[in-house]
LUMLUM-189828 format. One record per residue: residue number from 1; z, x, y of N, C-alpha, C in turn; residue in three letters. Coordinates in Angstrom, 3 decimals. Each point is the difference from the previous one (the first is absolute). Layout:
NUM  Z  X  Y  Z  X  Y  Z  X  Y  ALA
...
# end
This chain:
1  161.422  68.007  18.680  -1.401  -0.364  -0.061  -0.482  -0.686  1.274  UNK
2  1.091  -0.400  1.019  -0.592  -0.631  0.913  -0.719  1.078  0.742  UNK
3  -0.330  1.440  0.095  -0.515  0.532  0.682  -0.978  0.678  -0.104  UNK
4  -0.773  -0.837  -1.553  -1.387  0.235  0.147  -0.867  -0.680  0.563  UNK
5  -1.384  0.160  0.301  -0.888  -0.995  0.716  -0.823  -1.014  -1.030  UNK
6  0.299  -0.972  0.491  -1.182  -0.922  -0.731  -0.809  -0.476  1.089  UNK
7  -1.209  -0.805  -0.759  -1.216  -0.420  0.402  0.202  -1.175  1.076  UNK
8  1.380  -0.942  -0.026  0.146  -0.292  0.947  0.784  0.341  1.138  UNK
9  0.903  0.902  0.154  0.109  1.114  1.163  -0.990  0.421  0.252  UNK
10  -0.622  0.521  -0.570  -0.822  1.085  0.881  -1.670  -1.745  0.828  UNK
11  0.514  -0.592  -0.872  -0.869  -0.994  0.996  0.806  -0.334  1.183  UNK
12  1.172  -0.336  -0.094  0.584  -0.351  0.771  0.422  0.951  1.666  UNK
13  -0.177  1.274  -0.751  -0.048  0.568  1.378  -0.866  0.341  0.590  UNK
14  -1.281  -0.151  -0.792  -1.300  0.093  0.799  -0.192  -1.301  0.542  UNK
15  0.435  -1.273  0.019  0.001  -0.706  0.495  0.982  0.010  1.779  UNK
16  0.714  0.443  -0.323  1.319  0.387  0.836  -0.608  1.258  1.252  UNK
17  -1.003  0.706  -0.600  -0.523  1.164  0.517  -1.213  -0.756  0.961  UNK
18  -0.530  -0.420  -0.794  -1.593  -0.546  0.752  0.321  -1.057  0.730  UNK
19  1.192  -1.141  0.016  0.025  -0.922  0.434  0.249  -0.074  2.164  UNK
20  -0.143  1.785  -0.219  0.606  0.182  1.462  -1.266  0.762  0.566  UNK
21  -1.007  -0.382  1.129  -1.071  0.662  0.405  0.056  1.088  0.657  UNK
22  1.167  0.569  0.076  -0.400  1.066  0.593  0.622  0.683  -1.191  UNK
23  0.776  -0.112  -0.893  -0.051  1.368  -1.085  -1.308  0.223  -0.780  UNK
24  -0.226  -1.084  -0.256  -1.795  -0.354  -0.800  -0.790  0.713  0.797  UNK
25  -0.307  -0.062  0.926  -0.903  0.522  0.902  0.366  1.627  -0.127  UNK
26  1.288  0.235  0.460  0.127  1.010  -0.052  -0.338  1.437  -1.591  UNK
27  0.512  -1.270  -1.186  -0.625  0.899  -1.274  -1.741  -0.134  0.171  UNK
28  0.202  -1.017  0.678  -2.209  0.209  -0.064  -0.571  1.411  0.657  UNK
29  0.546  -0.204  1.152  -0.073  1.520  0.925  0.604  1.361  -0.770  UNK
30  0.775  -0.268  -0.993  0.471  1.234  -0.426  -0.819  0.564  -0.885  UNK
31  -0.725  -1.144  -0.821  -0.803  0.051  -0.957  -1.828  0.493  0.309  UNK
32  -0.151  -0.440  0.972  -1.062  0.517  0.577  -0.162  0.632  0.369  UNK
33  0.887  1.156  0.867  0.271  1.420  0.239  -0.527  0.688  -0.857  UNK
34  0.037  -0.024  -1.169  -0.613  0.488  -1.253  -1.973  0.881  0.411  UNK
35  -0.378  -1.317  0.709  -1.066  0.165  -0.030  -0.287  0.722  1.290  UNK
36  0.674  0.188  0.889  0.077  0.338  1.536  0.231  1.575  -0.238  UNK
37  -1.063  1.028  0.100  0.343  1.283  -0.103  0.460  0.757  1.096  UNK
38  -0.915  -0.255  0.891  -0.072  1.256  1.310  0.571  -0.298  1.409  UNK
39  1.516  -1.042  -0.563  0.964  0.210  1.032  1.174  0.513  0.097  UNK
40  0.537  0.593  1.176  0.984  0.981  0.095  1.621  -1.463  -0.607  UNK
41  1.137  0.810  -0.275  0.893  -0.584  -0.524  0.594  -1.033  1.096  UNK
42  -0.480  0.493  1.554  0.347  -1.178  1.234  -0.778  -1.046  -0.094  UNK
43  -1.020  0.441  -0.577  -1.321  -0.828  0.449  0.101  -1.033  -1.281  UNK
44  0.706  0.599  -1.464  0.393  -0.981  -1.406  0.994  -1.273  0.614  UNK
45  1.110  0.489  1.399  0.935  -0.469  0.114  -0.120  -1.499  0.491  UNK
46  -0.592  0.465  0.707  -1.206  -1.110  1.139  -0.262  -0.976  -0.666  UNK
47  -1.183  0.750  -0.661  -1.074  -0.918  -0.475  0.862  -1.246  -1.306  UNK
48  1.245  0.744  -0.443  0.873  -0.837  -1.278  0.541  -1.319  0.655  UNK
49  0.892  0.695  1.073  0.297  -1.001  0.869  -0.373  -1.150  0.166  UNK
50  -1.145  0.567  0.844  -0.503  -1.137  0.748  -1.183  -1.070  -1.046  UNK
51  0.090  0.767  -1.330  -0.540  -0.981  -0.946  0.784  -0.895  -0.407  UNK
52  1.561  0.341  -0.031  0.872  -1.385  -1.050  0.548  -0.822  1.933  UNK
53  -0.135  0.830  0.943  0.105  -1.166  1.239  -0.968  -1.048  0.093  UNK
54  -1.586  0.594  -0.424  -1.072  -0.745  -0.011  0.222  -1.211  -0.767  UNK
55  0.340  0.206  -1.239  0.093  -0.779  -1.265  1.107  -0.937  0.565  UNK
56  0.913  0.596  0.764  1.118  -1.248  0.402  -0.295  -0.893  0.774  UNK
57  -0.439  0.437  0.420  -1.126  -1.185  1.193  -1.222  -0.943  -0.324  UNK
58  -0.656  0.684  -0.950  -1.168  -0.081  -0.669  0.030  -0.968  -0.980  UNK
59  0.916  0.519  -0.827  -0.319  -0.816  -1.027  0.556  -1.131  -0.224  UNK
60  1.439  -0.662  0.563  0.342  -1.595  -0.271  -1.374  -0.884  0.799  UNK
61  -0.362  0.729  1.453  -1.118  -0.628  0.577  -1.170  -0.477  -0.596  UNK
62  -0.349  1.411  -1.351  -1.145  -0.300  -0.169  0.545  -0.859  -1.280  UNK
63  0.854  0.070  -0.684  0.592  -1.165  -1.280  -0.167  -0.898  0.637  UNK
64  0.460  -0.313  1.001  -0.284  -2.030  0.470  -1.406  -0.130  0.412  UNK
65  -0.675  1.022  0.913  -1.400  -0.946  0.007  -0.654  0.062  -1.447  UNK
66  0.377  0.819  -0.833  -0.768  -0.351  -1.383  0.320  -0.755  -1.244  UNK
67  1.301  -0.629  1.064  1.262  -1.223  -0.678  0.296  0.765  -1.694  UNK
68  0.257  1.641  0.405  1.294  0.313  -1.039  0.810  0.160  0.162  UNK
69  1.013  -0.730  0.368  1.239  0.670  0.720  0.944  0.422  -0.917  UNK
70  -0.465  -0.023  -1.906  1.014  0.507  -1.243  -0.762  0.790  0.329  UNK
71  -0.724  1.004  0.241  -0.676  1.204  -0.119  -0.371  0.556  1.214  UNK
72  1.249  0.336  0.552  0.150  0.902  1.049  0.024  1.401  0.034  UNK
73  1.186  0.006  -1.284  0.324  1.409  -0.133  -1.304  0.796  -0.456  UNK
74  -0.984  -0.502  -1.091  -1.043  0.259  -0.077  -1.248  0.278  0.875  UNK
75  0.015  -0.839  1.049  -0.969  0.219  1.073  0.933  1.083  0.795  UNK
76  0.670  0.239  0.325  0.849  0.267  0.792  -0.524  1.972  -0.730  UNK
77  0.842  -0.061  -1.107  -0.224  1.600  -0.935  -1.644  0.052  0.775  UNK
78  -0.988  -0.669  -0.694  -1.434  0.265  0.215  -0.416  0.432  1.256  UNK
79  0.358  -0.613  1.516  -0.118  0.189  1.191  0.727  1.658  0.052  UNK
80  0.972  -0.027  -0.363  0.823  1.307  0.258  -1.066  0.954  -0.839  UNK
81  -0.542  0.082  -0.841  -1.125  1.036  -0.822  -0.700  -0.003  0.547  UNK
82  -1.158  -1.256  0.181  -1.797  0.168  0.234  0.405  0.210  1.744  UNK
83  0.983  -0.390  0.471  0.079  -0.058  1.599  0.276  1.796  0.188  UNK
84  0.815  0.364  -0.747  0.143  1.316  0.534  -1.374  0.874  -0.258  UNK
85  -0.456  -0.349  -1.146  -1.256  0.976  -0.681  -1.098  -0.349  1.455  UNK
86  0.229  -1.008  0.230  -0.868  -0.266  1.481  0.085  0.713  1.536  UNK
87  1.774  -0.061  -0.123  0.076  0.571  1.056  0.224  1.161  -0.203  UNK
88  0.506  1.083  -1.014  -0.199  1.463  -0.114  -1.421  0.317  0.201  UNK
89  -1.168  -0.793  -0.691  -1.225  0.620  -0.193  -0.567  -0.230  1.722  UNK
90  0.358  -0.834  0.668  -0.141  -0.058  1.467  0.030  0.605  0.365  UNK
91  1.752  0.747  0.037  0.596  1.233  0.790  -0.957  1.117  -0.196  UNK
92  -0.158  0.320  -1.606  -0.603  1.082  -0.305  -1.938  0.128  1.314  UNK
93  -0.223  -1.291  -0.485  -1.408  0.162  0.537  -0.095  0.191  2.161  UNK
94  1.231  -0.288  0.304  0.168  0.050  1.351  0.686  1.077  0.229  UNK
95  0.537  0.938  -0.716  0.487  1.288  0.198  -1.166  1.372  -0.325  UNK
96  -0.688  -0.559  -1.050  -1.289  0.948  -0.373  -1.436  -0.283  1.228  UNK
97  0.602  -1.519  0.760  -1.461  0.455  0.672  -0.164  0.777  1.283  UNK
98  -1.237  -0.456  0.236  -0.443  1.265  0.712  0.226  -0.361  1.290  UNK
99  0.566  1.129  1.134  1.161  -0.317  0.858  -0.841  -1.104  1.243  UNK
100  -1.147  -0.605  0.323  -0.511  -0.793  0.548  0.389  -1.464  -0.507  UNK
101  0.282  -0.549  -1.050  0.604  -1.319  -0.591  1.242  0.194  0.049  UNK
102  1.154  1.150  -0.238  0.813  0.358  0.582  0.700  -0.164  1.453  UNK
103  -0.533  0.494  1.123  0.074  -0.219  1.260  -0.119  -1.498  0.884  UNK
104  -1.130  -0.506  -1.349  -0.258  -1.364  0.469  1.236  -0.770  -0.663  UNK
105  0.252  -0.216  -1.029  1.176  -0.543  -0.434  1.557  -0.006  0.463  UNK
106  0.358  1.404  0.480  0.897  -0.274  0.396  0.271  0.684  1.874  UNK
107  -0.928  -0.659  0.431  0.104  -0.080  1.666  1.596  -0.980  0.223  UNK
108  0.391  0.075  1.213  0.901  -0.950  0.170  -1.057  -1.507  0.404  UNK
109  0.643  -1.170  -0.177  -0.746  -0.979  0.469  -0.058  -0.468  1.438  UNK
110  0.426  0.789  0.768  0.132  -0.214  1.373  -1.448  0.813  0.630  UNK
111  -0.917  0.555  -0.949  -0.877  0.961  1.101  -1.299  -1.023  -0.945  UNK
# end
């Protein structure tokens, strides 16, 4: 019988899970993908990434200036979701535009 789940395992490893900002972040980003249609599977890779990196960075920072520092893993998941839904819908809108905001955006910064 020890190898069914009870209510406090399965708290316990969501505690164990979220308590680390970049896996949190990272299920946030995984989870928000959901909503992210019209990118290629490089462009899913990216954008996952660099959502639970965001969240690792992101979110103990933003737990102390908002003095939660028990609710990291939580800010942390959230940054990794609404941050990616931000920055996919970015990508999307800077890849669809029209090639004059294009050209301007990514000049090198030396000219």
């Amino acid at each position: 019988m020890d190898d069914q789940w009870t209510i406090q395992s399965v708290q316990d490893a969501a505690v164990k899970i979220f308590s680390n900002p970049l896996v949190a972040g990272f299920l946030g980003a995984l989870i928000s993908l959901r909503f992210v249609q019209q990118l290629s599977r490089r462009e899913l890779m990216f954008v996952m990434v660099s959502g639970g990196v965001m969240a690792q960075e992101l979110g103990p920072l933003a737990a102390h200036y908002l003095d939660a520092d028990n609710f990291v893993g939580g800010i942390s998941f959230a940054i990794g979701a609404l941050g990616l839904s931000l920055l996919g819908a970015a990508y999307i809108i800077v890849k669809e535009s029209p090639q004059i905001i294009r050209d301007r955006f990514s000049k090198p910064s030396g000219e």
